[in-house]
N, C-alpha and C positions, 0 to 999 in steps of 0.2 A: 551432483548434489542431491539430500533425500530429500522426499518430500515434507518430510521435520524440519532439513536443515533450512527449505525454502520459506515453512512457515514460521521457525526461529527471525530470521533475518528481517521478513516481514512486519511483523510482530515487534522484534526491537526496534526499528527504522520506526515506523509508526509512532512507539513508544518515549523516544529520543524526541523526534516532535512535538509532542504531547510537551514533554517535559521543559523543551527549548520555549513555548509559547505560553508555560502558564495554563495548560489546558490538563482537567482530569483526566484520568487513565484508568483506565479496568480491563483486563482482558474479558470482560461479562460487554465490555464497547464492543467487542469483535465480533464476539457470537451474535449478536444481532445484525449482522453483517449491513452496518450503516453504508450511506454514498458517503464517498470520504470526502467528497467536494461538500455534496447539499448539507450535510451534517455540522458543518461548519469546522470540521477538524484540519482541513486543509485547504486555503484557496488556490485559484487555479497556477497563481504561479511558484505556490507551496508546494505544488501538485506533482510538478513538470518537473521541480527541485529535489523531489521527495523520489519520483521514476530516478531519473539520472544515478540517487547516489545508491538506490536499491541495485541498477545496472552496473554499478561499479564495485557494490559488495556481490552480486554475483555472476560479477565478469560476463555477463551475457547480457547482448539489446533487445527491446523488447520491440515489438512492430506493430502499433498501435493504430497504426490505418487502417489495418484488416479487424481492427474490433470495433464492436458498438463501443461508443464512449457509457451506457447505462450499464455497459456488463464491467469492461475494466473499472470505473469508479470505483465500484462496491465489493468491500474486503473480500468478498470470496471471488468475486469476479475476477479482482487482481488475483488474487495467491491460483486460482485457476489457469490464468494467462500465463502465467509467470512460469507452473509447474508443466507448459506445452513443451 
């Protein structure tokens, strides 16, 4: 998968979120690459819901023990980890 397609999938999963919860959306959210916890776009168990169903649109797990949880939180951190 490219790294577009990584950050497509991203981007809409997020976005689906947004949309499921009533909450604004701007891709101008991303570029500022918010903590997608602190920011209040997703809590932790929105979070954990939100990893799983990204891991199952790109059939691959993620192994978040080996990462600081400050770096995976925050949208480039994710879309970083994700594109290892």
């Amino acid at each position: 998968m490219s790294p577009q397609e990584i950050k497509n999938a991203l981007d809409q999963t997020i976005e689906a979120h947004c949309q499921e919860t009533g909450q604004a959306f701007s891709p101008a959210l991303l570029d500022a690459n918010p903590n997608l916890i602190e920011s209040g776009i997703f809590d932790s168990l929105a979070f954990l819901q939100f990893i799983a169903t990204l891991e199952e649109k790109l059939g691959k797990e993620f192994d978040m023990l080996d990462e600081d949880p400050e770096v995976f939180t925050t949208y480039k951190g994710l879309l970083q980890m994700i594109s290892k």
